[in-house]
DRENROBA-426608 format. One record per residue (C-alpha): residue number from 1; x, y, z. Coordinates in steps of 0.001 Angstrom, whole numbers. Each point is the difference from the previous one (the first is absolute). Layout:
# DRENROBA-426608
+-----+---------+---------+---------+
|   i |      xx |      yy |      zz |
+-----+---------+---------+---------+
| NUM |       X |       Y |       Z |
...
+-----+---------+---------+---------+
This chain:
# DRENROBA-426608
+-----+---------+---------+---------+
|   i |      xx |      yy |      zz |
+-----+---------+---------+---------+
|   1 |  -10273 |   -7172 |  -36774 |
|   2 |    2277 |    -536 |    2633 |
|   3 |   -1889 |    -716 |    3229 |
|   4 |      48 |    2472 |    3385 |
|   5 |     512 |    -211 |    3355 |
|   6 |   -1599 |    2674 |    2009 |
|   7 |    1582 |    1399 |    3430 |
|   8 |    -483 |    2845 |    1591 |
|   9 |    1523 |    3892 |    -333 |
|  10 |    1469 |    1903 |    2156 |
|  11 |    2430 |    -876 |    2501 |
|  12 |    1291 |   -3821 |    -636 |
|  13 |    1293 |   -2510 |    2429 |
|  14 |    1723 |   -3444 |    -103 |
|  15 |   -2971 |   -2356 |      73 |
|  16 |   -1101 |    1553 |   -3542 |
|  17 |    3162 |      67 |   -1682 |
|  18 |     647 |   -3404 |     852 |
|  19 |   -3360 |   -1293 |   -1129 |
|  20 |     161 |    1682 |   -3393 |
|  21 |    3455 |   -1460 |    -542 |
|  22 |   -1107 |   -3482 |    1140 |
|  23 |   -2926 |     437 |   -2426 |
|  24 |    2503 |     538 |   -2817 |
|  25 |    1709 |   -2872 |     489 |
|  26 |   -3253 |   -1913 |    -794 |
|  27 |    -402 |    -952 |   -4096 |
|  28 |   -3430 |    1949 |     -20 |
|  29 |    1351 |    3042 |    1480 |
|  30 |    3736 |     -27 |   -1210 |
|  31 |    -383 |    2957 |   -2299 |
|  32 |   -2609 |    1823 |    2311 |
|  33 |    -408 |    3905 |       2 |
|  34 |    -481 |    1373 |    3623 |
|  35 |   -2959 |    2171 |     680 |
|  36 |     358 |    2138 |    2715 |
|  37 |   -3399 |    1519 |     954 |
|  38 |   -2886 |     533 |    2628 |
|  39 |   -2693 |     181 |   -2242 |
|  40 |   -2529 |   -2939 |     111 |
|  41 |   -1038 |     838 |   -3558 |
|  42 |    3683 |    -818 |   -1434 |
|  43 |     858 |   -2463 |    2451 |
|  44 |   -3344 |   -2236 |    -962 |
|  45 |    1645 |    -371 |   -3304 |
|  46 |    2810 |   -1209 |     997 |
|  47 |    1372 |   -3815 |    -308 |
|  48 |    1211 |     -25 |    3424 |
|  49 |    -288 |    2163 |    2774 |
|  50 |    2610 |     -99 |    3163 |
|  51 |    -464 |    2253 |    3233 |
|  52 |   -2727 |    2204 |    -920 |
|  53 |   -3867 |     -53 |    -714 |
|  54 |    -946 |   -1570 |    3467 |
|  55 |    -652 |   -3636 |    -936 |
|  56 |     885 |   -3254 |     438 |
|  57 |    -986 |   -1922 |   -3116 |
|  58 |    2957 |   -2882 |   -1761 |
|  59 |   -2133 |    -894 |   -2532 |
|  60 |    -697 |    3326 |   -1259 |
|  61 |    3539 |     247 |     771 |
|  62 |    -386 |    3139 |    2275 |
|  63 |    2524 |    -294 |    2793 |
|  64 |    -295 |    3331 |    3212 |
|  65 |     145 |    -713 |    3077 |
|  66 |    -948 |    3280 |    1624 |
|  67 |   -3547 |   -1058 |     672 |
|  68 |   -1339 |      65 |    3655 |
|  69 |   -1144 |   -3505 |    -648 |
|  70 |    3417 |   -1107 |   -1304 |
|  71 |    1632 |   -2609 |    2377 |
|  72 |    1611 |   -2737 |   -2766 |
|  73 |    3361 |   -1918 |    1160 |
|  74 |    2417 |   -1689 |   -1949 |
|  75 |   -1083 |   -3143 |    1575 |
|  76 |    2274 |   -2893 |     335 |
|  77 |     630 |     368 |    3468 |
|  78 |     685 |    3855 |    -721 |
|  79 |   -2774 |    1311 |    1872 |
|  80 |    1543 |    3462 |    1942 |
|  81 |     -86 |    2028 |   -2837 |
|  82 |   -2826 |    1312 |   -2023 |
|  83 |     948 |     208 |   -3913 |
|  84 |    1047 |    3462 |   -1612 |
|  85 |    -499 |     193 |   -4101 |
|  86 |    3365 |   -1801 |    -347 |
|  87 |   -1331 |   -3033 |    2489 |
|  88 |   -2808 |      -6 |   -1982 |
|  89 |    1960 |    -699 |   -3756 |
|  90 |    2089 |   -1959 |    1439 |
|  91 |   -2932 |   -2535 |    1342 |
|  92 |   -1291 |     -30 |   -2772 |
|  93 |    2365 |    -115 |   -3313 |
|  94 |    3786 |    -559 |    3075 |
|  95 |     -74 |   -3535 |   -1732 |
|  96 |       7 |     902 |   -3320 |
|  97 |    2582 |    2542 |     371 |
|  98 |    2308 |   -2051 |    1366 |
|  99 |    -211 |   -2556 |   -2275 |
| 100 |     847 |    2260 |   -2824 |
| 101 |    2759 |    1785 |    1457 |
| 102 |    1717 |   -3473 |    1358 |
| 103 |   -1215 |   -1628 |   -3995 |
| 104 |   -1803 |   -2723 |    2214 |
| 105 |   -3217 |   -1350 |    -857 |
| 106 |   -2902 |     333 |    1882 |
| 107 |      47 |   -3298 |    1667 |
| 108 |    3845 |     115 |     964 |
| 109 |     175 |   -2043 |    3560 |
| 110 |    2092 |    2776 |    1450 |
| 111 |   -2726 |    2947 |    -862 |
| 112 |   -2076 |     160 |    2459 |
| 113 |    2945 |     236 |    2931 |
| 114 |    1462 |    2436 |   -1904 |
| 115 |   -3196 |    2077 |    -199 |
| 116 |    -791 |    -393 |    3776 |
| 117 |    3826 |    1242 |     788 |
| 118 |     -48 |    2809 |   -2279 |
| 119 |   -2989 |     828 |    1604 |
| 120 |    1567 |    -169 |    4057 |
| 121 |    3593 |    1758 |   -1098 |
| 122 |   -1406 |    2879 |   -2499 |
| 123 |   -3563 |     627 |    -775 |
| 124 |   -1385 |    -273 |    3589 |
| 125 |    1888 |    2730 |    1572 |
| 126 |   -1210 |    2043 |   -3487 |
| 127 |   -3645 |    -973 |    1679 |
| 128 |    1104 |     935 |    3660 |
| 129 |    1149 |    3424 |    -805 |
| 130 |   -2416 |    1080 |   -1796 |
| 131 |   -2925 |   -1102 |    2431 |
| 132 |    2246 |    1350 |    2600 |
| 133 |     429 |   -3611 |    1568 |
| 134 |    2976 |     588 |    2128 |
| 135 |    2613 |   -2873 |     501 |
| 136 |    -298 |    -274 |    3889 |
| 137 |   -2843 |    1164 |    2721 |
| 138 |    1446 |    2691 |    1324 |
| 139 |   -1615 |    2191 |    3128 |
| 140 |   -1958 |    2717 |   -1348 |
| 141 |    1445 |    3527 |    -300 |
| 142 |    3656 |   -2257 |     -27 |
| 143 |    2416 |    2244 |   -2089 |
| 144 |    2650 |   -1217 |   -2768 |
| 145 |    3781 |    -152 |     856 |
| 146 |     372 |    1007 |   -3072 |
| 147 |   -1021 |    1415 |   -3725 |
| 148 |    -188 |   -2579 |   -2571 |
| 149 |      -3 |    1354 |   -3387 |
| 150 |    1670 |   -3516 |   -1828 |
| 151 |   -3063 |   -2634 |    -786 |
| 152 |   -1361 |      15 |   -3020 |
| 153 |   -3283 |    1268 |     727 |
| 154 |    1931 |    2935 |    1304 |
| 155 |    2351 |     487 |   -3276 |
| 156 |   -3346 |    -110 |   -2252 |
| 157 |    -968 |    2595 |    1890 |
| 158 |    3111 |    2289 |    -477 |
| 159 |   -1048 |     117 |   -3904 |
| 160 |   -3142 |    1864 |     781 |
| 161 |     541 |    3716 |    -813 |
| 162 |    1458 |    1810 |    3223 |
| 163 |   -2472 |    2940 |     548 |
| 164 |    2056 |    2478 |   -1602 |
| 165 |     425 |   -1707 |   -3247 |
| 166 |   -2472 |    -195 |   -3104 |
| 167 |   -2968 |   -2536 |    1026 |
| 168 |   -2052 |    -238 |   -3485 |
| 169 |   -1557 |   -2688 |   -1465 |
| 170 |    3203 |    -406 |   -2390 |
| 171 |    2506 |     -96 |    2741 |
| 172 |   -1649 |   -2171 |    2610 |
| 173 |    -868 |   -2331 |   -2833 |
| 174 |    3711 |    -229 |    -995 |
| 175 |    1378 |    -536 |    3432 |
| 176 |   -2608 |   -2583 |     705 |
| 177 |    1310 |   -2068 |   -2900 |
| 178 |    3580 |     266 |    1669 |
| 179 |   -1746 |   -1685 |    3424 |
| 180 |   -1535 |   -2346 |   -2456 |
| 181 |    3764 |   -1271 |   -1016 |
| 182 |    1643 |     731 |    3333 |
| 183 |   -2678 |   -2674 |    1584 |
| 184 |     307 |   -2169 |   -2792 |
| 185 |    3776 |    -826 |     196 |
| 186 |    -773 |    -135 |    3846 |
| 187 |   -2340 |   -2871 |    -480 |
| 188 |    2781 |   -1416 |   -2466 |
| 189 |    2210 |    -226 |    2142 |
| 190 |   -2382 |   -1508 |    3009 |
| 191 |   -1064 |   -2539 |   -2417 |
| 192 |    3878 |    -561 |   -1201 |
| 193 |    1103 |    -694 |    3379 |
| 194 |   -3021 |   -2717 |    1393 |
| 195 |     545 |   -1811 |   -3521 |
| 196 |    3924 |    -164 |    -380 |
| 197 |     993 |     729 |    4533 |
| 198 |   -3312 |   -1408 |    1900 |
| 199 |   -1370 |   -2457 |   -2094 |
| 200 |    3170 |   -2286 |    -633 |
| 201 |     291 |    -331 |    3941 |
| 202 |   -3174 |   -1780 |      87 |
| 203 |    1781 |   -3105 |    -984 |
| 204 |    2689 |    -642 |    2474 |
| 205 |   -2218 |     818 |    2935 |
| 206 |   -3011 |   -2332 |    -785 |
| 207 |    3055 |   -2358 |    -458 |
| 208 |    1297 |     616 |    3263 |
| 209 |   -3392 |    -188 |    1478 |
| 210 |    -412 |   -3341 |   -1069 |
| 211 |    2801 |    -975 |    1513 |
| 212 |    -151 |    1204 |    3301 |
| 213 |    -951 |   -2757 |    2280 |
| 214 |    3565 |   -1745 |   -1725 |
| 215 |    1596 |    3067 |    2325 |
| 216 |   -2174 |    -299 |    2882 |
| 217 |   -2767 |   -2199 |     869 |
| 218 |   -1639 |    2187 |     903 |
| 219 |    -332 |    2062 |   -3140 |
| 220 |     834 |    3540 |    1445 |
| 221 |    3544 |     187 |   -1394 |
| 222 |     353 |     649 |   -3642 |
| 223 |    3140 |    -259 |   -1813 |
| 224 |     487 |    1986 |   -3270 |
| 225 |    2457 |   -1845 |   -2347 |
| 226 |      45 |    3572 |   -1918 |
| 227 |    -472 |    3493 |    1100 |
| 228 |   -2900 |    1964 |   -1114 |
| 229 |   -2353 |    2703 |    1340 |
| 230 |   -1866 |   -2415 |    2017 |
| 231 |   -2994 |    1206 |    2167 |
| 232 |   -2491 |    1132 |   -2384 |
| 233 |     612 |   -3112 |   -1246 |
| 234 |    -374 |   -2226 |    3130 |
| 235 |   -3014 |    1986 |    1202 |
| 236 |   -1890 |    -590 |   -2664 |
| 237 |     679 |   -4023 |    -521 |
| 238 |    -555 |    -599 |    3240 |
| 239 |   -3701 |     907 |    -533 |
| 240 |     -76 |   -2111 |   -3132 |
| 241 |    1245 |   -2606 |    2040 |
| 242 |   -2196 |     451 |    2912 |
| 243 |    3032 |     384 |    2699 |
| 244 |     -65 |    3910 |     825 |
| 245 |    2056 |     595 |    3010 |
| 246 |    1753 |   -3566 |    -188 |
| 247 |    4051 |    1415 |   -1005 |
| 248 |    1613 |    1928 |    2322 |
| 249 |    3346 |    -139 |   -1259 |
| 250 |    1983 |     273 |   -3177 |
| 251 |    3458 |    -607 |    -782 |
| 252 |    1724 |    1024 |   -3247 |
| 253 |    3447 |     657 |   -1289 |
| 254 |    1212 |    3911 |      43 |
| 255 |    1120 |     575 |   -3210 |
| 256 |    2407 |    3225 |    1415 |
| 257 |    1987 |   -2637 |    1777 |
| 258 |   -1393 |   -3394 |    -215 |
| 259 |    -105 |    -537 |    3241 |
| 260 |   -3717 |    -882 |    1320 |
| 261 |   -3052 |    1697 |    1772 |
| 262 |   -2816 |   -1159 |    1933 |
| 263 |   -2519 |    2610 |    -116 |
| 264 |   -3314 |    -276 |    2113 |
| 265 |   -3455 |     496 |   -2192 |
| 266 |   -2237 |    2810 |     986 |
| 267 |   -3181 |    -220 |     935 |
| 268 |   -1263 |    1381 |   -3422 |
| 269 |    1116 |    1849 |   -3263 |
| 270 |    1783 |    3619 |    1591 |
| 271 |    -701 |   -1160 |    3797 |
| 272 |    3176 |     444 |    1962 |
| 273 |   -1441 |   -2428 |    2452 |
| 274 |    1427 |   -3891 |     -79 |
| 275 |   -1831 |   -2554 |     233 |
| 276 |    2776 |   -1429 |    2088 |
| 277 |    3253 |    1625 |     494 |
| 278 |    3652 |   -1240 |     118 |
| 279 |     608 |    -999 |    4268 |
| 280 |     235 |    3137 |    2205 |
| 281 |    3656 |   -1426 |    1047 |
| 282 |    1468 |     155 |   -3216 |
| 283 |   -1197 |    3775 |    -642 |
| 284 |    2620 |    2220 |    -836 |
| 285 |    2727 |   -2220 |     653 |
| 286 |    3161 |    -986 |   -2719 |
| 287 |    1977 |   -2430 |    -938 |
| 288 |    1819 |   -2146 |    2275 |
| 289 |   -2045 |    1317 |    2574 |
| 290 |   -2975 |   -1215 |   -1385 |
| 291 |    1222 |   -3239 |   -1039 |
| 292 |    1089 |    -878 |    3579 |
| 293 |   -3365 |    1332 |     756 |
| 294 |   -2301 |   -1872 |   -1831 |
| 295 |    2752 |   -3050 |    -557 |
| 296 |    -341 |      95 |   -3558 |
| 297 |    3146 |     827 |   -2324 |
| 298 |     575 |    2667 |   -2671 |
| 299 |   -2200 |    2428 |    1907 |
| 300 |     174 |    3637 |   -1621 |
| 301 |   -2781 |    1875 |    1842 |
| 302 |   -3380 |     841 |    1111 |
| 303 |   -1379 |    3109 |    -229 |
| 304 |   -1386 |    1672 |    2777 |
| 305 |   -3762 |      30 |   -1215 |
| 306 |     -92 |   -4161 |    -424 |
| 307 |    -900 |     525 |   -3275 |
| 308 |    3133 |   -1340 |   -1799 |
| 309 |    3256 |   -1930 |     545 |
| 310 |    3124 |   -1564 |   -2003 |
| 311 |    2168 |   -2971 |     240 |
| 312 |    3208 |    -791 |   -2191 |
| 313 |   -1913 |   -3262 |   -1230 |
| 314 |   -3690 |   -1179 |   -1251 |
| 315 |     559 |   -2710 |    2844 |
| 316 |     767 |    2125 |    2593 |
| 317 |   -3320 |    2477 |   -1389 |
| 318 |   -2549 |   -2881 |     357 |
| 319 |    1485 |    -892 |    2909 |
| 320 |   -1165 |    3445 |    1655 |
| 321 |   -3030 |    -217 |   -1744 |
| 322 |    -664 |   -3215 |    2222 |
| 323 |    1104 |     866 |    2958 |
| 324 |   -2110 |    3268 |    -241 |
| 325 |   -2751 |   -2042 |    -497 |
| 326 |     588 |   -1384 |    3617 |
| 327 |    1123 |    2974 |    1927 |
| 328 |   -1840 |    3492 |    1008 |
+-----+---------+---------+---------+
């Protein structure tokens, strides 16, 4: 018999559709039946059991996270957000999903980054908005600008019957197997773009990282030889290399038109603070101006915030890198 995985009925959300796709990528549940019940006589019987039943158990393989006593994290360094049902299969069986969608074996050198980034960029916000973990701390009773109706969480939720449609058994069950798909190509994609955009930039900027006291002594300017989406990347080596904080500039080529940019790093992953910023002088000031400014050629700006600035050569780009090492 094929085996079951047991959620519950009623309304559905994102966290469960997610987890029971997830669970079907996995060799012992790829041909699964989903359950959808509240009964603790049927779900008892069940092969796997996601967000229902009020327990906590991985080796009975019964995965809620409702329970008052519930307070599991991803771990890893994630430790803001408490796990919803989808948190929970992907701790436990993320690795082994990933390695069969990617083809990779189990002990492919590049698994484990990719399941801690597919974690950060998809399944913890799946966590956060179920557990109602908001983004930012905001002052209580503070309002929204505006509706959002876009995530994911909220377009699994648009499948649910509205209140003046049919709601049986039949029909729920049916629409929850549409979120099931329309999470599932969501965490395609998420996976697709760390393994074939994010990943492949790892390279070039532990490259340039090992480089960077040939640009500066110092070892605060880095130089990438290649452009890639960068930070993520830098963040996280510098902790494997025991030098958080250390780079506070990085120059790379523009690839719109190849002339250069020197862009300040922020103090962490979203901050829009700088750990040091381009010279108050040179702040929104252009081109000739600024070279007769700062006294360094091929000047193209700065912008106002300090956060960013361009020269017509990779020379002239290090070159303000240095000298903003110097000035205010």
């Amino acid at each position: 018999m094929a085996p079951k995985i047991g959620t519950h009925s009623g309304t559905f959300h994102c966290d469960e559709a997610l987890g029971c796709w997830m669970l079907r990528q996995t060799p012992r549940f790829k041909d699964a039946e989903i359950v959808r019940t509240r009964d603790p006589e049927v779900l008892k019987e069940l092969d796997i059991v996601i967000d229902v039943g009020g327990e906590y158990d991985a080796e009975r393989l019964r995965f809620d996270h409702h329970q008052r006593s519930f307070e599991t994290k991803f771990g890893h360094g994630f430790e803001t957000t408490r796990l919803s049902s989808a948190g929970l299969v992907y701790k436990h069986f993320g690795r082994e999903i990933l390695a069969g969608l990617l083809g990779w074996p189990l002990d492919h050198p590049d698994l484990e980054t990719v399941y801690l980034q597919v974690y950060r960029g998809f399944v913890e916000a799946v966590d956060a908005v179920d557990n109602g973990v908001g983004q930012y701390d905001v002052p209580p009773g503070t309002a929204p600008k505006y509706v959002n109706n876009t995530t994911l969480s909220s377009r699994v939720g648009s499948l649910n019957p509205r209140w003046n449609q049919p709601s049986d058994d039949e029909t729920l069950y049916q629409q929850f197997l549409k979120a099931v798909e329309l999470t599932g190509g969501e965490f395609r994609a998420a996976v697709d773009w760390v393994v074939e955009g994010w990943l492949p930039g790892r390279r070039p900027v532990a490259e340039a990282l090992a480089r960077r006291h040939e640009v500066h002594p110092s070892g605060k300017v880095v130089l990438l030889t290649e452009y890639c989406p960068w930070k993520d990347h830098l963040y996280d080596l510098e902790k494997e290399g025991g030098f958080v904080g250390d780079v506070l500039f990085v120059v790379y080529q523009d690839d719109r038109d190849k002339s250069y940019r020197v862009q300040a790093v922020s103090v962490g992953p979203g901050s829009f603070e700088n750990r040091r910023s381009l010279p108050s002088a040179w702040r929104g000031v252009r081109d000739e101006a600024l070279s007769e400014l700062s006294g360094i050629p091929g000047c193209v700006f700065v912008h106002a915030g300090g956060f960013i600035g361009g020269n017509k050569s990779q020379e002239g780009a290090l070159e303000m890198a240095r000298r903003a090492l110097e000035m205010d």
